[in-house]
Residue frames relative to the residue before (quaternion, step in Angstrom):
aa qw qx qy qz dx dy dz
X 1.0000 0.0000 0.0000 0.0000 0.00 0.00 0.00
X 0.0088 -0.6951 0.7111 0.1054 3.71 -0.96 0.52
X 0.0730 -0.6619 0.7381 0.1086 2.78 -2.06 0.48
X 0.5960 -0.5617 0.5719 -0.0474 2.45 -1.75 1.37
X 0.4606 -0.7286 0.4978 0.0957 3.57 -1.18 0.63
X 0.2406 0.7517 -0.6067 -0.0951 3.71 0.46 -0.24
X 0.2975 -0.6850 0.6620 0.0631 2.98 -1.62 0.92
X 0.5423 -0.5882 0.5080 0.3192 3.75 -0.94 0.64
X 0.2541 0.7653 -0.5851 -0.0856 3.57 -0.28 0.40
X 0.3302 -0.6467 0.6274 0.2813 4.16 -0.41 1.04
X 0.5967 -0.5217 0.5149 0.3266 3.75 -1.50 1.22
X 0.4713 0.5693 -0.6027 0.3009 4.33 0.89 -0.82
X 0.8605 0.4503 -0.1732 0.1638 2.82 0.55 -2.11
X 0.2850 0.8036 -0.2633 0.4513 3.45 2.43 -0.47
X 0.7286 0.5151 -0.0265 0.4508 3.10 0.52 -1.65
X 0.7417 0.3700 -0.2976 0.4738 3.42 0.81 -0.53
X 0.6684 0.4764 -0.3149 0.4767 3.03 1.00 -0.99
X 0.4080 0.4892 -0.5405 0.5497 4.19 1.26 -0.14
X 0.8543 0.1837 -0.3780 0.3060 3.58 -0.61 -0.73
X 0.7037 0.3794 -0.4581 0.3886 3.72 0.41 0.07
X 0.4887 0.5216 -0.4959 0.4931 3.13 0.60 0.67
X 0.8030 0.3462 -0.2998 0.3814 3.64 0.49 -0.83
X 0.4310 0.7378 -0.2947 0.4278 2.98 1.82 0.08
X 0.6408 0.6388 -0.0859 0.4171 2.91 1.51 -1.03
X 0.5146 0.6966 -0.0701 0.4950 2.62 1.56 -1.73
X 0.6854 0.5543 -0.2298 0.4125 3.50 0.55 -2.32
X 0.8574 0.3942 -0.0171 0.3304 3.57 0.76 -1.77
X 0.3955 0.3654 -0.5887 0.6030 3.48 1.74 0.96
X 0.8327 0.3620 -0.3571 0.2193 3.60 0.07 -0.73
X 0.2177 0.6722 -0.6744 0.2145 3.53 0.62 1.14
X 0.2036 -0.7206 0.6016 0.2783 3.23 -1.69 0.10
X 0.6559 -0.6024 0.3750 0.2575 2.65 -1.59 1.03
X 0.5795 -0.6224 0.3864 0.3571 3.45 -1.59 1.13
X 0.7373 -0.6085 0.2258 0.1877 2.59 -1.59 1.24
X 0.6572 -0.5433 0.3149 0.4167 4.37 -0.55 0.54
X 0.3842 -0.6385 0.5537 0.3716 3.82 -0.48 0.01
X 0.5725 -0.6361 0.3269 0.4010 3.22 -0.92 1.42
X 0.4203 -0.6581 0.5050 0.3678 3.50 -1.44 -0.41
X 0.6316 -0.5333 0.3485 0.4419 3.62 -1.42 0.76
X 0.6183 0.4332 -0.4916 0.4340 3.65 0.64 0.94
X 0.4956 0.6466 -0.3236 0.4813 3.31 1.08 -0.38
X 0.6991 0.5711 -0.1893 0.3863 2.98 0.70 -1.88
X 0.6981 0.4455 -0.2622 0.4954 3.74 0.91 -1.25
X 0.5505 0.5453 -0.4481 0.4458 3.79 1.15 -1.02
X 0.7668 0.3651 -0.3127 0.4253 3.73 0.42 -0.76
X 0.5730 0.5051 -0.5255 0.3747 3.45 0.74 -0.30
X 0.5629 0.6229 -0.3398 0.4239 3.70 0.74 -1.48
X 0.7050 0.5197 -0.2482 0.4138 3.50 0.49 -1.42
X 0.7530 0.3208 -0.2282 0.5274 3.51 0.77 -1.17
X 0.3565 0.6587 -0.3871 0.5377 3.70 1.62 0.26
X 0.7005 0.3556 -0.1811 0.5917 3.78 0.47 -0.78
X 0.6472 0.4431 -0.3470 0.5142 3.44 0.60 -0.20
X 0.5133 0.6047 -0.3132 0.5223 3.59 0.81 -0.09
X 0.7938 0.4416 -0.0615 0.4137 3.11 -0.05 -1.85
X 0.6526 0.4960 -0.3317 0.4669 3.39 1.30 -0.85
X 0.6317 0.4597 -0.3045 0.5449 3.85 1.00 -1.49
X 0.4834 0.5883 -0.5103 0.3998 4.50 0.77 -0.34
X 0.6094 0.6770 -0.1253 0.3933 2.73 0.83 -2.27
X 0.7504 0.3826 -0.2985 0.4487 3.77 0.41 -1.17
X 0.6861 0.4483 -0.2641 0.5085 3.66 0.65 -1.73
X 0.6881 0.2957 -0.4679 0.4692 3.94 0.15 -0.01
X 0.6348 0.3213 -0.5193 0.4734 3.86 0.48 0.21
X 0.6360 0.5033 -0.4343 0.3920 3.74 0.45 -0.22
X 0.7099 0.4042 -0.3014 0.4918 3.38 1.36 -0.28
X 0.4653 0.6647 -0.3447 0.4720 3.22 0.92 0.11
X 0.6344 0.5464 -0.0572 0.5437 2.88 1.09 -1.65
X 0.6980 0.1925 -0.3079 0.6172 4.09 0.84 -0.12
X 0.6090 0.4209 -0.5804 0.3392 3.44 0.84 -0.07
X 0.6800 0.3984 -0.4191 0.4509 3.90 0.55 -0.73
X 0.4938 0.5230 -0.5362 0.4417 4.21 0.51 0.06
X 0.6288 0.5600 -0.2699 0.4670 3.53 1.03 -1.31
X 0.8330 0.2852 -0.2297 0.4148 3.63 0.36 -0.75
X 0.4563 0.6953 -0.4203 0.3629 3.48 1.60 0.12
X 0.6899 0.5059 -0.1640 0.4912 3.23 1.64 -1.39
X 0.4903 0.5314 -0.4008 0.5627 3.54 1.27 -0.19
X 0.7975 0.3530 -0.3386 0.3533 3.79 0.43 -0.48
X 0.6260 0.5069 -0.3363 0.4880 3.37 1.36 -0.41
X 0.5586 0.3535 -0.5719 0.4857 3.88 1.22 -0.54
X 0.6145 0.3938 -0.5905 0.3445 4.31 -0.32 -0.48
X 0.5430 0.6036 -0.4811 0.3307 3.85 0.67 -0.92
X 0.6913 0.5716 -0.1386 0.4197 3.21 0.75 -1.31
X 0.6966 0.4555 -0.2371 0.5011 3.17 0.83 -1.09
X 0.5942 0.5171 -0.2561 0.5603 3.58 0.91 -0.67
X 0.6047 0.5094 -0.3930 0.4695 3.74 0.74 -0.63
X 0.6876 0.5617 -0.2041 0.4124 3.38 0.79 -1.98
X 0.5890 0.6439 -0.3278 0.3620 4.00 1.28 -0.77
X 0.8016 0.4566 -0.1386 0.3601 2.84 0.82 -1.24
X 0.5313 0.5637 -0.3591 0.5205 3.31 1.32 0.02
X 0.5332 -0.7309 0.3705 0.2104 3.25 -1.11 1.48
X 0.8260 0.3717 -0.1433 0.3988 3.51 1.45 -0.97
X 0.5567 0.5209 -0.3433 0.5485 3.05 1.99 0.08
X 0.3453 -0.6963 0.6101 0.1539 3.64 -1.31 1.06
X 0.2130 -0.8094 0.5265 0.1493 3.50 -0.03 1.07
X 0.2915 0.7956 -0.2708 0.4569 3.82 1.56 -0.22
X 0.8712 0.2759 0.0337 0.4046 2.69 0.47 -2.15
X 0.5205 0.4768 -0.3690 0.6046 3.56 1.37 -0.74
X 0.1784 -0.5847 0.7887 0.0659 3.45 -2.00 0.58
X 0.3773 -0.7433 0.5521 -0.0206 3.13 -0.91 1.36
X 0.0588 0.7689 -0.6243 0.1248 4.15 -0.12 0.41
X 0.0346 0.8499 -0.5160 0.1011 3.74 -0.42 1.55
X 0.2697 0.8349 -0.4609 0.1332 3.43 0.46 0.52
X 0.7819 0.1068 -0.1913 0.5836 3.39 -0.90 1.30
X 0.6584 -0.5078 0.3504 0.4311 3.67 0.90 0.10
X 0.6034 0.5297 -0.2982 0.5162 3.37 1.04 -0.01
X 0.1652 -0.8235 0.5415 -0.0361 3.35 0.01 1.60
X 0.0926 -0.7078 0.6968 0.0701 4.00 -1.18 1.46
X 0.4040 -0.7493 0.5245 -0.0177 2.95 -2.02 0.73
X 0.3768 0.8196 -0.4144 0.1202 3.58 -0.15 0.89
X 0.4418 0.6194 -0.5047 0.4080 3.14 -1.26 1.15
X 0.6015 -0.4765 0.3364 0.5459 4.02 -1.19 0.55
X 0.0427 -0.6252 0.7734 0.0961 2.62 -1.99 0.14
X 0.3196 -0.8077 0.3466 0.3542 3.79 -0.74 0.55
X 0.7991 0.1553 -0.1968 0.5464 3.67 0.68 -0.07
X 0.6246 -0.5232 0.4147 0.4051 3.51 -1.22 0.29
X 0.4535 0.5387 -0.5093 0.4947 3.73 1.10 -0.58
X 0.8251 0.2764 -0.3023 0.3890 3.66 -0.14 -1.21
X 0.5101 0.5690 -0.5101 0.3947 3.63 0.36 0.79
X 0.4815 0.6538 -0.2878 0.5078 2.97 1.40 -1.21
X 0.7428 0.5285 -0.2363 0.3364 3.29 0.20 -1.85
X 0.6822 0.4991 -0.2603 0.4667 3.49 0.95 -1.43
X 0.7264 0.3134 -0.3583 0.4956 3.82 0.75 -0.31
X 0.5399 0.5649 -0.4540 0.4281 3.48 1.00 0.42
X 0.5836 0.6649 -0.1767 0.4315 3.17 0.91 -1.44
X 0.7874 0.2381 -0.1754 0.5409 4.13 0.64 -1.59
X 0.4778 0.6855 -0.4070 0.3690 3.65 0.97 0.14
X 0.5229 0.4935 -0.3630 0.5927 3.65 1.76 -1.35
X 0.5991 0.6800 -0.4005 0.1352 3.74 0.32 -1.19
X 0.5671 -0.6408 0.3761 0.3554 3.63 -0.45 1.22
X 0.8001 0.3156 -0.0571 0.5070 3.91 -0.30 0.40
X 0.6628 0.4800 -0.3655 0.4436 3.41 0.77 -0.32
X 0.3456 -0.7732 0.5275 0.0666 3.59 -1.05 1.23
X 0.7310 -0.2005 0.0710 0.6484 3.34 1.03 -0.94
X 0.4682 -0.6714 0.5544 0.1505 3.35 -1.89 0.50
X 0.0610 -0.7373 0.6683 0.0778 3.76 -0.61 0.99
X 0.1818 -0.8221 0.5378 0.0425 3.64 -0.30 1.28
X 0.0978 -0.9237 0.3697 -0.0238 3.32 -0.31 1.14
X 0.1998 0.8608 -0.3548 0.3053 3.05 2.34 -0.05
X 0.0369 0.6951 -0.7155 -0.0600 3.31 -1.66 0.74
X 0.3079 -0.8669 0.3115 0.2379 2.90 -1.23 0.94
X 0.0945 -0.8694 0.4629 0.1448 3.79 -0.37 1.09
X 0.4499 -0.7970 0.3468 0.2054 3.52 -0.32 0.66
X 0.4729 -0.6523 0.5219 0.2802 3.81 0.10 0.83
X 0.1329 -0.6937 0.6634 0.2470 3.47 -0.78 1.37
């Protein structure tokens, strides 16, 4: 005949002892960190992060390129302008200052009559390239 022991065990204490064990369990079976790439790897990512460069170069020199020719568009329309403004007998190209940016050409400085303001936003409006006209003209009356 044998005898056996039974101990009370209550399901709390069951239960605990299940999860520290699988805890246990959980924390042999990590896996070890991962190898250091190899010297092929290493070059695949350089190359890769090589094209990634070349592409963001590639962008900022068209984008500059792109404000330099916006930049020189507005240089030709202020001489356009400025040449327009000469030829007029009552306008003092001299005196007007011209300020073109994005195509949108401002005006400032005397003018003698309210006609020849008029005139001057009439005049840079024909002007090849020009989109709009900030008229900045004041009028000062020749004594």
């Amino acid at each position: 005949m044998s005898t056996h022991a039974h101990f009370p065990v209550s399901r709390t204490a069951l239960a605990t002892f299940a999860v520290a064990a699988l805890t246990s369990l959980g924390a042999c079976a990590q896996t070890a960190p991962a190898p250091p790439p190899t010297v092929g790897q290493r070059v695949d990512s350089a190359i890769e992060k090589s094209k990634e460069v070349a592409i963001e170069v590639k962008d900022n020199a068209v984008s500059a390129v792109n404000a330099m020719s916006a930049s020189s568009a507005d240089l030709t329309i202020t001489a356009r302008v400025k040449g327009t403004l000469a030829a007029d007998a009552e306008l003092s190209a001299r005196a007007i200052s011209v300020d073109t940016t994005n195509a949108v050409v401002s005006l400032y400085g005397p003018a003698p009559s309210a006609e020849a303001i008029n005139r001057a936003t009439t005049l840079v409006k024909a002007v090849t390239g020009v989109v709009d006209v900030k008229n900045h003209l004041t009028l000062v009356k020749k004594p």
